[in-house]
N, C-alpha and C positions, 0 to 999 in steps of 0.2 A: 760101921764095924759090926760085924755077924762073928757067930759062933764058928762056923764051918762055912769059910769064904769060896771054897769048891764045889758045896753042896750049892749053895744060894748061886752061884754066876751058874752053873749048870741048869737050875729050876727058869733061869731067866732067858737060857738059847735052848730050851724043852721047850716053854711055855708061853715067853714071851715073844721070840721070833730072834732074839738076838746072836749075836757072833760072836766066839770070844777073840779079842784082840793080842793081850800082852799079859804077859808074866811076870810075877817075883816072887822069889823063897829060894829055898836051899840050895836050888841047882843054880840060882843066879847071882849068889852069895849075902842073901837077905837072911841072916841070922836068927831075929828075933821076931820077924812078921811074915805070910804071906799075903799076897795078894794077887786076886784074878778079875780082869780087865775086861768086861764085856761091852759091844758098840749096834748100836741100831741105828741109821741116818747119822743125826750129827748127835743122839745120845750118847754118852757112857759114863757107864757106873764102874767103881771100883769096890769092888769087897772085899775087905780084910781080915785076917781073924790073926791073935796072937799062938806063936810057934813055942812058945814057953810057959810053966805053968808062974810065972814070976814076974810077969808080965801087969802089974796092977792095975797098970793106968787104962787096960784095956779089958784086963777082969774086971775090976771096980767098974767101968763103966756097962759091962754087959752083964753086970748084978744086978745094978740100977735099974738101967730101960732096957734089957732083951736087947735085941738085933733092932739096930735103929740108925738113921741118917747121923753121921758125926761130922760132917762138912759137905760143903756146898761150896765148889771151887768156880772163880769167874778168872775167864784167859782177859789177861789188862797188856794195857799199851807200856805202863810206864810204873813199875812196881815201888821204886824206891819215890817218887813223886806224889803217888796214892797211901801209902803207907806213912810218908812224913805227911801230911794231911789230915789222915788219919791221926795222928797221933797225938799233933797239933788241938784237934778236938777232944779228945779224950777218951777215946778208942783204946782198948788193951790188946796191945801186941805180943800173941804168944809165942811166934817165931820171927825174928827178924830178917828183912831181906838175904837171901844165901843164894849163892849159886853153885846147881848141880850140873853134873857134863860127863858125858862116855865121848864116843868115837862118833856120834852122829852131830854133837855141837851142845848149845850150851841152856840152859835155863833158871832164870830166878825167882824164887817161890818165896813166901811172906806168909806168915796166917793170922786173924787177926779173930778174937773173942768176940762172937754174938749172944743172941738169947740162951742161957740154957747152958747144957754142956756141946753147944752146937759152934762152929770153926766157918771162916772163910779163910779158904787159899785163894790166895792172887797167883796167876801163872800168865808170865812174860817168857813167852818160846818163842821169840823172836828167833828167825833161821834155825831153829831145830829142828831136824829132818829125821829123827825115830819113831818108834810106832806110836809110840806114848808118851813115857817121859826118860830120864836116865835112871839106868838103874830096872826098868823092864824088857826082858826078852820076849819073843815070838812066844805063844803059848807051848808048852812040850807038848800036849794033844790036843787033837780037835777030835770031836764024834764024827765018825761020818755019817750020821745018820740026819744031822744035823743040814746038810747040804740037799737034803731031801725033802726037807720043811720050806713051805711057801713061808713068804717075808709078813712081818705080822704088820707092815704098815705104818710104825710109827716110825717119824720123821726129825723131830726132836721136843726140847722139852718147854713147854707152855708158861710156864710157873709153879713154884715151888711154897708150899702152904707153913708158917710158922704157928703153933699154937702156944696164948700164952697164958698165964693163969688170968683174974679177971683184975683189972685196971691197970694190967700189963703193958696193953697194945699201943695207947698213945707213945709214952718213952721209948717203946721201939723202932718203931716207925720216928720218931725224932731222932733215933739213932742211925737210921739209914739216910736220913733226910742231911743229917752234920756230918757224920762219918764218913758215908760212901756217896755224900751227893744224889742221893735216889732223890724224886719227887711222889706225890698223891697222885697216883693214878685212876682209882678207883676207892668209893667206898659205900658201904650199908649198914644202918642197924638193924636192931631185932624187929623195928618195925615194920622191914622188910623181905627180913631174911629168917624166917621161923616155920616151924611145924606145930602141929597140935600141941605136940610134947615139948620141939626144943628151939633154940632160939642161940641167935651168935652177934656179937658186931665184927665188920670186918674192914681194914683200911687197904686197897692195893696199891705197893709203891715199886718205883718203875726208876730204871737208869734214862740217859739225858735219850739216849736213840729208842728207849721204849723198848729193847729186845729182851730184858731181865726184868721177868715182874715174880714180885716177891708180898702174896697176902701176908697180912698179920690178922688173924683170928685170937681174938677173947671170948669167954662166956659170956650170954645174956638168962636173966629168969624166963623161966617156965612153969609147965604144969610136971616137968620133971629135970631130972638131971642136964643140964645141955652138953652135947656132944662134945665140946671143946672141953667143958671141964671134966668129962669122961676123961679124953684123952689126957687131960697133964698128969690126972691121979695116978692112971693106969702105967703111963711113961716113968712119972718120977718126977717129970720137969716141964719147962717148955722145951719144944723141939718141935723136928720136920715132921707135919702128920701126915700129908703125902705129895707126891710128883703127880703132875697134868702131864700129858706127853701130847702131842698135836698129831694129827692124822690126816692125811690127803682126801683116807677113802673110809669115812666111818664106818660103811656097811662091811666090807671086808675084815677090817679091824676089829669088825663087832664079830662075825664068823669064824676066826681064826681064835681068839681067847673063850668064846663059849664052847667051838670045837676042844679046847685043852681044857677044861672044865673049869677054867679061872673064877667062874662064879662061885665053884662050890670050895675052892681054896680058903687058905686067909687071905686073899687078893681079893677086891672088889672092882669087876669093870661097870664105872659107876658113868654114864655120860648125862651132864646137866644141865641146869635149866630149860625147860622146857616150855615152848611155846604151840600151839595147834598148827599156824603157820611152818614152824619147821617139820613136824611130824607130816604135814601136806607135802612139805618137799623131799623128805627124805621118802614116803612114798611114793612122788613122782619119778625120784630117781630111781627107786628100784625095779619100778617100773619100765622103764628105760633100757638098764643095767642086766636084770634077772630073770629068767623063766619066771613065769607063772608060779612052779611050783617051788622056786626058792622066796618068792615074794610073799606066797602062803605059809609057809614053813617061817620066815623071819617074823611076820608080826604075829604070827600063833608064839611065838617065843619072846616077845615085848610085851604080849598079855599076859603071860603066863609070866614073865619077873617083874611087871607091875602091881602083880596081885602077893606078889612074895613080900619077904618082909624088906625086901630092898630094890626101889625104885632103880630102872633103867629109861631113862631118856638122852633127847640127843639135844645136845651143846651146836650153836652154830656155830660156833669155831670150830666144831671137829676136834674133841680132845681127849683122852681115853683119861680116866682118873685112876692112879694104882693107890689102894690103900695098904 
């Protein structure tokens, strides 16, 4: 949920390389919300903002936390199955199984209470042939200027970060673990995962085929504030701190957002952990890949944001971090 859901899908096919796909508001007969529908590979984001000033549930929440993640939709096999499941355990259901339908067929949608003021939609679109869902039309404009911008490369979305406050994280992660069947896919504490200054534990849990992984971040002590407990104060709550999006071709992808200046935004293109081995490969490949003088020009630009106050290195998965 955003202030100005035109403004934000816009800044995201300016800057980010994406498309906008589907619409809803007044011309689609959406009364009290719109919303604009942007897609890169297999991402898309939706951005909302309320069409009314009476609108609570959507002022109240962007009093709260500013413009921030309010759901995390996963497309399911079998919605009314997973939701009695759910429920069974003791998962709070804020909307129960419904189904929506235009002219293109049909779909059932479910939402179900996470950490936070944060929502999972379940979307069962089983044979539904529209752009998006019902109830969205074709965009009314596209930029053309837009068809002019190379493709920023990303592909889809890697994992999705929750932050909670501190001795949050266990019962979360137990919460995905009973509720939605996730398992422990990955995890670290502070005594692995620290700065001078800050320090986190973190559990990765993951669905049975491993395609949806979903961190849970807590604070750890430090010699200062830690980033996670930054974040919940600043938020309000726990919540989504950011999207990984996965990338084919890090170096282009690295190109394409420092050409739109995404460093110097409130966006951070942040790529992580970093090993000596991978930076040996990534400049083998550039090697490879690039002139001379675009090889010189990229790691004069790796020096130059390593020395900044915010570390750029490269993730061997290839994965661009948006914060």
């Amino acid at each position: 949920w955003v202030g100005n859901a035109k403004q934000a899908a816009s800044y995201y096919c300016n800057k980010l390389g994406f498309e906008p796909l589907a619409y809803r508001g007044l011309e689609t007969g959406s009364r009290d919300v719109v919303s604009h529908v942007v897609k890169q590979g297999k991402i898309i984001y939706v951005f909302t903002s309320a069409l009314n000033p009476g609108n609570n549930e959507m002022g109240d929440h962007l009093v709260k936390h500013g413009d921030g993640v309010k759901d995390v939709a996963f497309t399911v096999e079998n919605c009314d199955f997973l939701v009695e499941k759910a429920r069974e355990r003791g998962a709070i259901i804020i909307k129960e199984p419904h189904v929506v339908e235009d002219k293109f067929g049909r779909v059932k949608l479910a939402v179900l209470q996470t950490y936070g003021d944060t929502t999972h939609t379940f979307v069962e679109r089983t044979g539904y042939n529209g752009l998006f869902l019902p109830g969205f039309h074709a965009p009314l404009f596209c930029d053309p200027f837009l068809e002019k911008l190379p493709s920023g490369k990303l592909d889809f979305i890697d994992h999705v970060v929750g932050n909670q406050p501190d001795n949050e994280m266990v019962p979360i992660v137990e919460w995905y673990q009973r509720n939605l069947l996730f398992h422990r896919f990955w995890s670290v504490d502070d005594k692995q995962l620290q700065t001078e200054y800050s320090a986190l534990r973190s559990i990765v849990v993951a669905n049975y085929e491993e395609t949806v992984k979903m961190p849970i971040n807590e604070p750890a002590m430090g010699k200062r504030k830690s980033q996670i407990q930054e974040y919940v104060e600043y938020y309000g709550s726990a919540g989504v701190q950011h999207i990984a999006m996965n990338t084919s071709d890090i170096i282009t992808a690295h190109f394409f957002l420092c050409r739109e200046n995404i460093n110097n935004s409130a966006f951070l293109c942040c790529f992580r952990v970093l090993e000596l081995e991978i930076l040996n490969l990534c400049f083998r490949q550039l090697k490879r890949t690039r002139t001379p003088e675009e090889t010189s020009s990229y790691l004069h630009l790796m020096a130059h944001q390593r020395n900044s106050d915010w570390a750029i290195s490269i993730h061997s998965k290839c994965m661009v971090h948006i914060y």
